[in-house]
TISEDO-961939 format. One record per atom (N, C-alpha, C): y, z, x; residue in one letter. Coordinates in steps of 0.1 Angstrom, whole numbers, plus 5000, padded with zeros to 4 digits. Each point is the difference from the previous one (the first is absolute). Example, Ala and Ser with C-alpha at 12.3 -4.5 7.8 and 13.67 -1.06 7.14 Angstrom:
REM TISEDO-961939
494350785132a 501250004991a 501250005009a 501149934996s 501150005009s 501150084992s 
REM end
This chain:
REM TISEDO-961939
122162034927x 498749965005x 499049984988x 500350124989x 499049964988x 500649874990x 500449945000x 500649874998x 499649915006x 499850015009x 500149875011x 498149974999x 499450135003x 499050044998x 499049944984x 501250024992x 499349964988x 500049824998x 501349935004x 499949915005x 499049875008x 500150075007x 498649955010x 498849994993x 499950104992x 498450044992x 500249874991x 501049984993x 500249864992x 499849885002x 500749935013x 499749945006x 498650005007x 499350065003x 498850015009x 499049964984x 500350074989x 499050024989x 500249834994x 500849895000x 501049924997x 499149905007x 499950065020x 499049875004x 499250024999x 499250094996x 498750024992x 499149954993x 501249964991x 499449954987x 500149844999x 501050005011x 499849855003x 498949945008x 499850075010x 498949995009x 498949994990x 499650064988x 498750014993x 500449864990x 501049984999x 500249844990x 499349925008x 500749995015x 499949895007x 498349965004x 499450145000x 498350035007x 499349944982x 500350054994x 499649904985x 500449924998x 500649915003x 500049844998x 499249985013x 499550055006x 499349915014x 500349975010x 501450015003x 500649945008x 500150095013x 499649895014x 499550095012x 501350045003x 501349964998x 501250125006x 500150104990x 499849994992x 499550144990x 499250075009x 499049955001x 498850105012x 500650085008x 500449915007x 500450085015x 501650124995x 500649934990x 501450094994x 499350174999x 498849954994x 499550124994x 499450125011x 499149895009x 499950125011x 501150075008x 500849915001x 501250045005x 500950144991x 499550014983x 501250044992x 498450104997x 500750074987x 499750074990x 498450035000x 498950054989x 499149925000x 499450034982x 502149984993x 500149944987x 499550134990x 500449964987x 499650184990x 498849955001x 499350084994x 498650085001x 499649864985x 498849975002x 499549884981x 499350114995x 500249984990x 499650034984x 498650014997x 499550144998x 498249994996x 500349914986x 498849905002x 499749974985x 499450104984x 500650014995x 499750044983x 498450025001x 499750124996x 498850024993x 499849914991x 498749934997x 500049924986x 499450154991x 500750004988x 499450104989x 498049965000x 499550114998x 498349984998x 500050074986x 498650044994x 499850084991x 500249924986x 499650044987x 500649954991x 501250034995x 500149884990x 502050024997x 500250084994x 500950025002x 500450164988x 500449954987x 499850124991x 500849974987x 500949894996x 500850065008x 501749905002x 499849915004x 499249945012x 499649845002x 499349924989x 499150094998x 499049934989x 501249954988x 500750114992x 500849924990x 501049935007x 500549975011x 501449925001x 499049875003x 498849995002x 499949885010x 499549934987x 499250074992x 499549924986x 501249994989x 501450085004x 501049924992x 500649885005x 499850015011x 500949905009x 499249824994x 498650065002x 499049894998x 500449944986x 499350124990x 500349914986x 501449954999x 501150065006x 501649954996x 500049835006x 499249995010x 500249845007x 499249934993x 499050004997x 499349994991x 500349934984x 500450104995x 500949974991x 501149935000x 500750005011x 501349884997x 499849895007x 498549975003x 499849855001x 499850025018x 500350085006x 500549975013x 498850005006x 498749935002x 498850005000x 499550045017x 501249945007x 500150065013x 500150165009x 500550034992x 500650125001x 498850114998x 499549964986x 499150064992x 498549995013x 500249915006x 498749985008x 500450095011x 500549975008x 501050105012x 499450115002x 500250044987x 499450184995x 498450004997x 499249915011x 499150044993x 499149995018x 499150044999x 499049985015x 499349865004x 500249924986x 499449875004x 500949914994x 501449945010x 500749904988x 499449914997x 499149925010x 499749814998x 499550044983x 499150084998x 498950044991x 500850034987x 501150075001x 500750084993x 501349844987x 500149945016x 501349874992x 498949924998x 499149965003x 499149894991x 499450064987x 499650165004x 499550084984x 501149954987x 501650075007x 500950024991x 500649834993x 499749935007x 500749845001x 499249934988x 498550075003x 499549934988x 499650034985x 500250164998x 500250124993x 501349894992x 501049965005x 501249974996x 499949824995x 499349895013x 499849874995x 499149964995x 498750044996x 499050004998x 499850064985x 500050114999x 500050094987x 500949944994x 501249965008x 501449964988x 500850114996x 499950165010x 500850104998x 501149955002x 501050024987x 501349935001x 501050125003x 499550115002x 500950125005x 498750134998x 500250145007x 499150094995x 500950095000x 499750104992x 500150155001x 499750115004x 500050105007x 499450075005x 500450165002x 499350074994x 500550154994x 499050105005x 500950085012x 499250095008x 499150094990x 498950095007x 499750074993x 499750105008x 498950104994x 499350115011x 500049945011x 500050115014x 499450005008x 499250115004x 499049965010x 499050105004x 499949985014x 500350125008x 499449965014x 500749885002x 499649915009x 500849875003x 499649844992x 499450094984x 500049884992x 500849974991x 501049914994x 500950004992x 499549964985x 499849984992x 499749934983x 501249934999x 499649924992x 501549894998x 499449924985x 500849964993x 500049914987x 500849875005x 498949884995x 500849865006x 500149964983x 501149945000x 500049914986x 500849855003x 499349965001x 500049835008x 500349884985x 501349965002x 499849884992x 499949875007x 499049964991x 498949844999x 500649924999x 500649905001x 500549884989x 499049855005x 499849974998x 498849885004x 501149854998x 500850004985x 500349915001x 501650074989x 500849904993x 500950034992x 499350044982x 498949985000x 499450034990x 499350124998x 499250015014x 498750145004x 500350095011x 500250124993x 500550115007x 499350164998x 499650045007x 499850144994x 500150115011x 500450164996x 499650085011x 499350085001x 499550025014x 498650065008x 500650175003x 499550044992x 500650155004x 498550075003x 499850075015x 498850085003x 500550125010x 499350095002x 500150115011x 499049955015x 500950025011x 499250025012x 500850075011x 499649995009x 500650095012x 499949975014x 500750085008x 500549955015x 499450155010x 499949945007x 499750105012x 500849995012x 500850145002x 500949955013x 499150085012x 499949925012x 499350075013x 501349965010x 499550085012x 501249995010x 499049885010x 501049955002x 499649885013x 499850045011x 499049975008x 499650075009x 500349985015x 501149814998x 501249985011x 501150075002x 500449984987x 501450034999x 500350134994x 499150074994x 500250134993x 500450044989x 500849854992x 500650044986x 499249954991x 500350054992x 499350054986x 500049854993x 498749894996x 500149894995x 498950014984x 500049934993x 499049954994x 498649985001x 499450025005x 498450024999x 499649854993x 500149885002x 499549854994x 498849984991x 499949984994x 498649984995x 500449894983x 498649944996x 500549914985x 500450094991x 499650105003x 499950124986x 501750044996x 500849965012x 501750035000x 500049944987x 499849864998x 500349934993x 499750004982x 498850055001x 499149944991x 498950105001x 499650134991x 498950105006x 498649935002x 499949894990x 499149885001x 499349915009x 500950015007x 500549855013x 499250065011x 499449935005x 498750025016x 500749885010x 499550025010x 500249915010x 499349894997x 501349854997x 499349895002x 499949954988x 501250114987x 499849904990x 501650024996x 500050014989x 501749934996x 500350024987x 501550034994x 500249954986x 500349935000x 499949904988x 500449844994x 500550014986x 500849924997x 500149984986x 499949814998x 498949974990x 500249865005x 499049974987x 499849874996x 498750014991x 499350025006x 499150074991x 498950085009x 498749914999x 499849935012x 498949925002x 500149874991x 498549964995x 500149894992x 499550054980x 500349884995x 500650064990x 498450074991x 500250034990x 498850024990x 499349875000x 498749984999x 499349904992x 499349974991x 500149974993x 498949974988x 499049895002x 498950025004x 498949875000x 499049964990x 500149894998x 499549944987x 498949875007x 499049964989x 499049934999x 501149834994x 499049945005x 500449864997x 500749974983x 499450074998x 500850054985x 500550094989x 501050065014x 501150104997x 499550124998x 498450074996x 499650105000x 500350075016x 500350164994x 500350045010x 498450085006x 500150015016x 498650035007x 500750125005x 499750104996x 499850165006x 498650045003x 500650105009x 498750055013x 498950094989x 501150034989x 498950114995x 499249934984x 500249865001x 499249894990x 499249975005x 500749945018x 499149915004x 500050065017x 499150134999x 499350085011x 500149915014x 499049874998x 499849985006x 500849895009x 500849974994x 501649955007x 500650035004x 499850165002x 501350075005x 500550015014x 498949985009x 500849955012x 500249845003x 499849884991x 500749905001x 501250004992x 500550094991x 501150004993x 501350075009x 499350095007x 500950105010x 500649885010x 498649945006x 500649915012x 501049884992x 499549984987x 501149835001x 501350074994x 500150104996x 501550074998x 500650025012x 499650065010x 500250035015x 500949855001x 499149935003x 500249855002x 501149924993x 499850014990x 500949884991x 501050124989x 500250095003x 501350104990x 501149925002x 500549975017x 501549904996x 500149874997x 498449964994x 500149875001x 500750004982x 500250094992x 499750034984x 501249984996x 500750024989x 500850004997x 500650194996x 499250035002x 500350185001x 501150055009x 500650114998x 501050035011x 499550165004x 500750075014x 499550144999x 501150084996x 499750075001x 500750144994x 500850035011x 501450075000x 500850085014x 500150124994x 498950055017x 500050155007x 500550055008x 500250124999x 499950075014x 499350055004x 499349965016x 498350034999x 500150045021x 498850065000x 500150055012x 498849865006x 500249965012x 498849865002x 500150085016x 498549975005x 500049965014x 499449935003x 499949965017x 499949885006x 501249905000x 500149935008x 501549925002x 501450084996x 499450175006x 501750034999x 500550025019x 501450045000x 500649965011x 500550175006x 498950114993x 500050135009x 499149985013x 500850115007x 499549975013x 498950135008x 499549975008x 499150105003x 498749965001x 499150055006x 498549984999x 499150024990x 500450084992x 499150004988x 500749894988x 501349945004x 500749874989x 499249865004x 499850035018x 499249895006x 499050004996x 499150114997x 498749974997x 499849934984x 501250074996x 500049954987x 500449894995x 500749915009x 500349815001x 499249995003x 498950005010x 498749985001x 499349984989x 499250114995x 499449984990x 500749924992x 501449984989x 499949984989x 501449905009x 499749884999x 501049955001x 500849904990x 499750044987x 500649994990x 500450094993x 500850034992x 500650134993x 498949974991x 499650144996x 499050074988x 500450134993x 500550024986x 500350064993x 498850135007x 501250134998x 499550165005x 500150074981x 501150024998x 500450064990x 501549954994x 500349974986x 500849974990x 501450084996x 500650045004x 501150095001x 501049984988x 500449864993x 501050014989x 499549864996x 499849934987x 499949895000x 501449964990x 500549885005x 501449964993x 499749924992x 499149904999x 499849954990x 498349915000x 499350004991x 498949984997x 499549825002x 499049955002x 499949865000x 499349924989x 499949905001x 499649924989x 498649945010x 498750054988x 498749935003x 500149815005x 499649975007x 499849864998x 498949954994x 499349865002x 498749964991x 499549925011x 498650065009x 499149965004x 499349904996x 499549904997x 498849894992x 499349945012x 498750054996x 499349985015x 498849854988x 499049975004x 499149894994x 499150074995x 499850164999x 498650014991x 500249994985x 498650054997x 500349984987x 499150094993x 501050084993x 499250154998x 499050044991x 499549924993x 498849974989x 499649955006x 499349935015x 499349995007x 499450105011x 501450015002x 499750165011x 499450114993x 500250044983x 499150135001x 498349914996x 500049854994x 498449994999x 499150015017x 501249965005x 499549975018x 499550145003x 500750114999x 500150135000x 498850084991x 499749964989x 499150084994x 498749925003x 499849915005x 498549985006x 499750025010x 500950125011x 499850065009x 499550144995x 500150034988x 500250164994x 497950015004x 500450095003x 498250085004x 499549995014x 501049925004x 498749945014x 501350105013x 498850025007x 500250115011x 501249915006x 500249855009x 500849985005x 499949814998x 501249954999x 500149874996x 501249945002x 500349894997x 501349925001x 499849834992x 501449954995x 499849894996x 501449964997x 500349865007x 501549934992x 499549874999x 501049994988x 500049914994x 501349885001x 499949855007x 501249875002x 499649914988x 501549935001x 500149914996x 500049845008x 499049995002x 499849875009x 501249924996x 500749964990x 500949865002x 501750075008x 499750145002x 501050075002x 500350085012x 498950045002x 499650135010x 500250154997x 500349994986x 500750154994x 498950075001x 500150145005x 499450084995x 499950114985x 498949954991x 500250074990x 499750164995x 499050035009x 499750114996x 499350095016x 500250125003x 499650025012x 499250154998x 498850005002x 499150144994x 499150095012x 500150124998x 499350025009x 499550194996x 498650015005x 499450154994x 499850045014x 500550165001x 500550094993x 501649945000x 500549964987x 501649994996x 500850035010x 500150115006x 500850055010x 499650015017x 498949965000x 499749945018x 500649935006x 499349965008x 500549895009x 499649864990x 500949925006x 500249884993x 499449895008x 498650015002x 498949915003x 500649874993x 500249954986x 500449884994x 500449935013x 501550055000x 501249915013x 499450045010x 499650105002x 500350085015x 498349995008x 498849984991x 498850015008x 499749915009x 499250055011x 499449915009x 498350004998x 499649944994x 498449994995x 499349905004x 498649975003x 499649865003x 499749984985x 500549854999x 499849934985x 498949994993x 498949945013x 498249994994x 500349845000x 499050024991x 499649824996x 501449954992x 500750084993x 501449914994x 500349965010x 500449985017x 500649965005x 499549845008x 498649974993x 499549865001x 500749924989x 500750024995x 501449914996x 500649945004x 500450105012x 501049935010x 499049925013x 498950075004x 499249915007x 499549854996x 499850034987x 499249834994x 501449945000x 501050024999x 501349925003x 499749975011x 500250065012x 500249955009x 498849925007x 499150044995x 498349875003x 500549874994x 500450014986x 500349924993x 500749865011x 501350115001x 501349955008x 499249865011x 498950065007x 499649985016x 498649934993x 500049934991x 498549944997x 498750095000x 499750135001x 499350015005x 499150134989x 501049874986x 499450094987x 500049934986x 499949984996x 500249914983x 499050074992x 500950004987x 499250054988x 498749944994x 500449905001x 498349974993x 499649905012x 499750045017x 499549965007x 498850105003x 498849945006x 499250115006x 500350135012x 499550124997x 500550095010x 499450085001x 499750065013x 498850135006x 500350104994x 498750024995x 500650184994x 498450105004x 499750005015x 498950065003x 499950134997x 499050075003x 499950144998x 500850075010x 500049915012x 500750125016x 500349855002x 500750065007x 501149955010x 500450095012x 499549925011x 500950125019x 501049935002x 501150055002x 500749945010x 501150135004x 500449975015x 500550105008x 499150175003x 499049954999x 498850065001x 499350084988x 501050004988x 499750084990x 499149954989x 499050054990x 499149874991x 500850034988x 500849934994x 500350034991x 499149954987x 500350064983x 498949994993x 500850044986x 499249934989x 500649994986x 499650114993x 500750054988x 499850124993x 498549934991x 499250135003x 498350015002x 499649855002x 500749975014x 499149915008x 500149844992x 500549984992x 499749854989x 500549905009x 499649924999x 500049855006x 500449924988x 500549875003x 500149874990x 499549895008x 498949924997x 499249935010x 500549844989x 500949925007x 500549864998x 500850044992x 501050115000x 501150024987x 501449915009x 501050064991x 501549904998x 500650165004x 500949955011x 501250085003x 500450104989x 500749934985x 499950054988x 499150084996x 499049995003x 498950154996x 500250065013x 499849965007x 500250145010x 501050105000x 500949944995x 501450054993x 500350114993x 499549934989x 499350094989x 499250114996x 499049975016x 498950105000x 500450125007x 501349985008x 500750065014x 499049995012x 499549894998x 499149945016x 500650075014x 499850125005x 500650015013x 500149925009x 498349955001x 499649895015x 501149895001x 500049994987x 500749834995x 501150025004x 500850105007x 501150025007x 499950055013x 499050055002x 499750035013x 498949955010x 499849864995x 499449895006x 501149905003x 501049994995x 501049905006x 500850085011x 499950085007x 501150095010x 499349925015x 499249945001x 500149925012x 501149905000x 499949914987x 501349955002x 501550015001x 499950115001x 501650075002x 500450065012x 501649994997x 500650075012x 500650134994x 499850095011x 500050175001x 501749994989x 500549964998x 501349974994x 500549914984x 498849924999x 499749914991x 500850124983x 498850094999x 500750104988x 501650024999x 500150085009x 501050045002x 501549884995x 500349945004x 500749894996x 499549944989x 499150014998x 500049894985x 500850104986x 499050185006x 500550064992x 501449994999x 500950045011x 501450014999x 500549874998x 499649895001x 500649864999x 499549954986x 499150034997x 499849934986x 500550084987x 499150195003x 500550104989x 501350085003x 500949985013x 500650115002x 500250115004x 498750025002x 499750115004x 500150085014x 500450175002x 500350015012x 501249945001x 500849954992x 501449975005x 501350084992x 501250015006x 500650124996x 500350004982x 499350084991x 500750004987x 500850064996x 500849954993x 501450074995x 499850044987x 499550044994x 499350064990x 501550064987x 500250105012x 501350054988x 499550185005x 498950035002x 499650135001x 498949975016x 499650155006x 499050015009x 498949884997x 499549955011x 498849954996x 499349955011x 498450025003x 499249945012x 499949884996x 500049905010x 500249844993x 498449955008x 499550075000x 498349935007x 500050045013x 499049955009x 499649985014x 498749934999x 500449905013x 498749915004x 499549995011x 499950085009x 500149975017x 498949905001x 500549975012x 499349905006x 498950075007x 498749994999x 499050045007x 498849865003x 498850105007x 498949915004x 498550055000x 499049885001x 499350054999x 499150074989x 499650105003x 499150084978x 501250014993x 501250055009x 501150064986x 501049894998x 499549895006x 500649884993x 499349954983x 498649965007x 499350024991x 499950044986x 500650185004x 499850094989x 501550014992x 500549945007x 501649974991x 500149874991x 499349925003x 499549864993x 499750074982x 499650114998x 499250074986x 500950104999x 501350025009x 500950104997x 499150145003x 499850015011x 499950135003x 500550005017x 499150055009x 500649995015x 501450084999x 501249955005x 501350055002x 500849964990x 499849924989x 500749954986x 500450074996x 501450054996x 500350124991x 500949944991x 500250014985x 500549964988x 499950174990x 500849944989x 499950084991x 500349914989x 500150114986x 500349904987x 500949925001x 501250025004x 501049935000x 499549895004x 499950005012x 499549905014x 498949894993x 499150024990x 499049934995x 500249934989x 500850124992x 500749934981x 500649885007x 500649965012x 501349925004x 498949915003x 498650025003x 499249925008x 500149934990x 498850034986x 499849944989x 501049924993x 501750085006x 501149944988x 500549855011x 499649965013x 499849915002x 499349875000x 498850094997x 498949894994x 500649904987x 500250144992x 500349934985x 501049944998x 501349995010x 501149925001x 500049905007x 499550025014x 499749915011x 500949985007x 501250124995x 500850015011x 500250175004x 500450035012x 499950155005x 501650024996x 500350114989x 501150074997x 499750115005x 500950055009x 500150135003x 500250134994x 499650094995x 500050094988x 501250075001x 500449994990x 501750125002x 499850114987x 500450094998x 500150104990x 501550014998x 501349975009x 501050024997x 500149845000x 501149934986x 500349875004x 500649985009x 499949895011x 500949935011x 501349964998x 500249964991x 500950004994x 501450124997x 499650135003x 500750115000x 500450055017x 499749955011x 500749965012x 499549925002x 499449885003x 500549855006x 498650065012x 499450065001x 498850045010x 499249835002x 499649975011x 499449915009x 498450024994x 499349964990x 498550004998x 499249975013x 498550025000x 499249965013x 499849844992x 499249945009x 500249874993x 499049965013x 498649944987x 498849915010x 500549915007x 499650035014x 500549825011x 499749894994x 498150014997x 499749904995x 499449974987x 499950094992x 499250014988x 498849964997x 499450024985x 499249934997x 500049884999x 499249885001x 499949834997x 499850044985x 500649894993x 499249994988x 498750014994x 499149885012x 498349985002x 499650155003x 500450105010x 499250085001x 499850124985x 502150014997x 499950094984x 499449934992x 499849914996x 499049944990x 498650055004x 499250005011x 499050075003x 499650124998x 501050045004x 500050185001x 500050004983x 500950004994x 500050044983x 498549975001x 499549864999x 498949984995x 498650115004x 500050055015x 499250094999x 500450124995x 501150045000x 500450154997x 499649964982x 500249924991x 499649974990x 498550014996x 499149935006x 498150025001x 500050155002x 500950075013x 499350135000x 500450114988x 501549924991x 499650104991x 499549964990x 499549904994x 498749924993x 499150085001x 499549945014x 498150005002x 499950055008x 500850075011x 499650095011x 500250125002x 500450055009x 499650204999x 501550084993x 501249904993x 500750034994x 499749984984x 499549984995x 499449934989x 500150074991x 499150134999x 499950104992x 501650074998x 500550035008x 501550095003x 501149924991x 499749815002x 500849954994x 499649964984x 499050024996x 499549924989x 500950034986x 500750105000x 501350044990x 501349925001x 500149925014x 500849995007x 500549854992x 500549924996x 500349874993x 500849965009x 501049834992x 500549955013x 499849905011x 500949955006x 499749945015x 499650155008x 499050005005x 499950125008x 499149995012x 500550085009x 498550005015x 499950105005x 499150035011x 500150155003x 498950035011x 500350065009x 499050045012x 499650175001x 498450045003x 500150135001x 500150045013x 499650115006x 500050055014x 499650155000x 499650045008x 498850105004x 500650045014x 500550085007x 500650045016x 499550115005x 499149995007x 498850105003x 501150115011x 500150134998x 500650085012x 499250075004x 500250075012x 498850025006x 500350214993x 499750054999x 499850184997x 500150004987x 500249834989x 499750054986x 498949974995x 499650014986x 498450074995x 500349804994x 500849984995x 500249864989x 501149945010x 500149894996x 501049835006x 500850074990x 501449945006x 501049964995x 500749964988x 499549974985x 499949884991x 501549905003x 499749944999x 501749854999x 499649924989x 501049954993x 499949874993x 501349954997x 499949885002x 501449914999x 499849924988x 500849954989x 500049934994x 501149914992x 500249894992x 501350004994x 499649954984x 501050004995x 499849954987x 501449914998x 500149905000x 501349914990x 501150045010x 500650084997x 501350015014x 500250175002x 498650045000x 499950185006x 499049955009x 500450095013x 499049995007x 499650145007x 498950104999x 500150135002x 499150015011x 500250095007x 498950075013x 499950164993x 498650075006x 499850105000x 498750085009x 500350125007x 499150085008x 499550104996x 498850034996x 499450154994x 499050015016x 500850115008x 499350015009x 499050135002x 498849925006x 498950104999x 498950054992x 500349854987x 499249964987x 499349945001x 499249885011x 499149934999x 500549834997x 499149924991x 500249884999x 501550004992x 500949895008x 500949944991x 499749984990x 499249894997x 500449914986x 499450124985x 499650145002x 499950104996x 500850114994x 500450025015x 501150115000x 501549965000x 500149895009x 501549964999x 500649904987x 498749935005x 500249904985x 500550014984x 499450114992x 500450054988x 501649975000x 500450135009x 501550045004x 501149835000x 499649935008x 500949885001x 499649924988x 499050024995x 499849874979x 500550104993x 500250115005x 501050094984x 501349985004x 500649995011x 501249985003x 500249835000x 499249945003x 500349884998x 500349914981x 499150114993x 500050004986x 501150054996x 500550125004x 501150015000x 501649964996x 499749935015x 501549945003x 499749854989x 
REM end
């Protein structure tokens, strides 16, 4: 009976377990087998997951386990063990293609609590020539996972690199662009601490033109962020911001670079005389073209290290900028040099009275003296015949102006808007919404005196193949013969006279006065050229041009 008995129990236990096969695969005669049969062993509580920190023994097996995968390349493995792999194999992947680690080493050290020390000694090889090795200390942190329970790696850049933050990267590569050396039209070299006041157009045209040189860079191994491929929200924020690589810190350098040679168009025995007749004065600016060229020779500005008002100011011109108006009267008949022309005391138009400096009139004079005299009316009596637009285009179609210049460095290239009414008017004499600077004006005058509009460069064009701005329609011949001729009388016999009288030469020159509203004194401007220099300059907040500005451009004009 106890046989038969034990039997049975076999069998019975037998369709049991079949009955429970058949109820897990799904199958409805499984179902019903099972009500009918057994009701199968008893299932399995699931495993506690481990909680708490790792112990001792985890801490070291999991950080040997790590550096051992690590170390033989197996870069998967090495990730595995850690709490964040995506983070972990793009960290390790580029640690390895990026840097150019051609193998590392890695030599446990202390631990503390569940932080490990470790020594990496990483060889470099960049190419078959450039090699070197990166030997530093950093460390790992093992925490327990809070799914699964076992003991991983704690992720972070610092695994890698104690250096390394989220979002940047090691590289070995040349490091950026090469050294430069920048030099003056003739081979003198222009440093920031000669020539003060160059130093942020020296910075930008290195920026700019380093690979255009014949210089090469140096190979580093350097920490860059922005455009690296760690992942995470703070790597995100950090492609964001910098979405070019930018040098962090310098880690080994393999080999050093060779300077190249900058040669931009100044010309440095003009730049310091340009420069020292700014010396004393509270704030100023002045550059100096070469009309048959467009070069810029010299570019100056007080205080040496400000803002660079020269290129960069937006100022109303004054009366220099009836240069470009009597062009365009010229242009439209509705001006000639030695024709008769209104030069009243006042003038309304757009409801405003406009009026001459202390009121002077020219009763039966010539366009030409009114010129000379800086007649406001005499420009602000012809704005009935124009259209709200008339300026605007002549400027940019005859001088260039307002249209994009490719200079070589930063630079404001003018503005003319189109307006109506008084501040049409008042832009006719360069004030209203007119904004210029030296640059913008020297180019005015280095038009005149060529009669054709060169666009000013400081870097030759010639060093990338750059697209110049280039007048639609330029000056006429008839009109630049005009123009010289009065800009010539005004530095003769009119309110440029005195400023120029040192001045020898083919030469001409306009002054200008730019009244702003919360200062004590105008503006001063004066434009002039001599033979093939043509210079602008602004002493603002001095009073009369042909005074204050004037000296500054006949010494620099004497000068060059």
């Amino acid at each position: 009976m106890a046989l038969i008995g034990a039997a049975c129990a076999v069998v019975v236990g037998a369709a049991g377990v079949g009955a429970y096969a058949l109820v897990s695969g799904g199958d409805d005669a499984g179902a019903q087998s099972r009500t009918a049969g057994s009701a199968g062993p008893a299932e399995k509580k699931p495993e506690a997951v481990p909680t708490g920190p790792p112990s001792a023994a985890e801490v070291r097996t999991t950080a040997r386990e790590f550096l051992a995968a690590w170390q033989s390349g197996d870069l998967a493995a090495a990730s595995s063990l850690t709490d964040d792999k995506k983070a972990a194999a793009t960290a390790l992947k580029s640690f390895r293609n990026d840097a150019k680690a051609e193998s590392v080493t890695l030599t446990e050290g202390t631990r503390q609590d569940d932080e490990v020390r470790y020594e990496v000694s990483a060889a470099i090889r960049y190419d078959e020539e450039l090699d070197t090795t990166l030997d530093y200390n950093t460390s790992l942190t093992v925490v327990r996972d809070t799914r699964t329970g076992r003991p991983v790696v704690k992720w972070q850049p610092t695994v890698v690199h104690p250096k390394l933050k989220a979002g940047q990267r090691i590289v070995t590569d040349a490091a950026g662009d090469p050294e430069v050396t920048t030099v003056d039209r003739n081979g003198t070299e222009l440093t920031k601490e000669e020539f003060p006041e160059l130093g942020a157009i020296l910075d930008d045209v290195r920026k700019r033109y380093a690979d255009k040189t014949d210089g090469t860079a140096g190979v580093e191994t350097r920490i860059v962020t922005g455009g690296a491929d760690a992942e995470g929200a703070e790597a995100a924020e950090a492609k964001k911001e910098d979405k070019e690589d930018k040098d962090v810190a310098t880690l080994s350098v393999l080999s050093k670079g060779t300077p190249g040679e900058l040669r931009t168009t100044l010309d440095a025995k003009l730049q310091k005389a340009a420069q020292r007749q700014l010396a004393g004065k509270a704030k100023g600016s002045a550059v100096a073209i070469r009309p048959s060229t467009g070069e810029i020779l010299a570019v100056a500005n007080t205080p040496a290290t400000g803002f660079n008002s020269a290129l960069r100011g937006s100022l109303a011109p004054g009366s220099t900028w009836k240069v470009v108006t009597s062009g365009m009267l010229i242009d439209k008949g509705l001006a000639k040099s030695a024709a008769q022309h209104p030069c009243p005391k006042y003038f309304t138009y757009g409801g405003w009275r406009f009026q001459n400096l202390d009121k002077f009139e020219i009763k039966g004079g010539t366009f030409a003296q009114s010129f000379a005299a800086s007649c406001n009316t005499a420009f602000i009596s012809q704005a009935p015949d124009l259209k709200n637009d008339d300026l605007t285009a002549y400027a940019r179609d005859a001088f260039g102006l307002g249209l994009d210049w490719q200079v070589g460095t930063g630079t404001f290239d003018g503005a003319v808007p189109v307006q109506s009414d008084a501040q049409m008017a008042a832009s006719l004499i360069g004030q209203g919404a007119v904004r210029m600077n030296p640059l913008t004006m020297a180019s005015v005058a280095a038009t005149v005196k060529d009669g054709t509009f060169r666009q000013p460069v400081i870097v030759p064009q010639s060093l990338d193949n750059r697209t110049l701005a280039r007048a639609p329609r330029g000056l006429s011949a008839t009109t630049a013969a005009e123009l010289r001729a009065l800009m010539k009388q005004t530095a003769v016999g009119g309110t440029a006279a005195e400023a120029m009288a040192p001045v020898g030469g083919d030469k001409g020159a306009k002054t200008g006065s730019a009244e702003v509203d919360g200062q004590d004194k105008p503006n001063a401007w004066f434009i002039a050229y001599k033979d093939d220099l043509a210079v602008g300059a602004v002493i603002p907040n001095s009073g009369h041009g042909g005074k204050n500005a004037g000296p500054v451009v006949a010494a620099i004009l004497n000068a060059g």
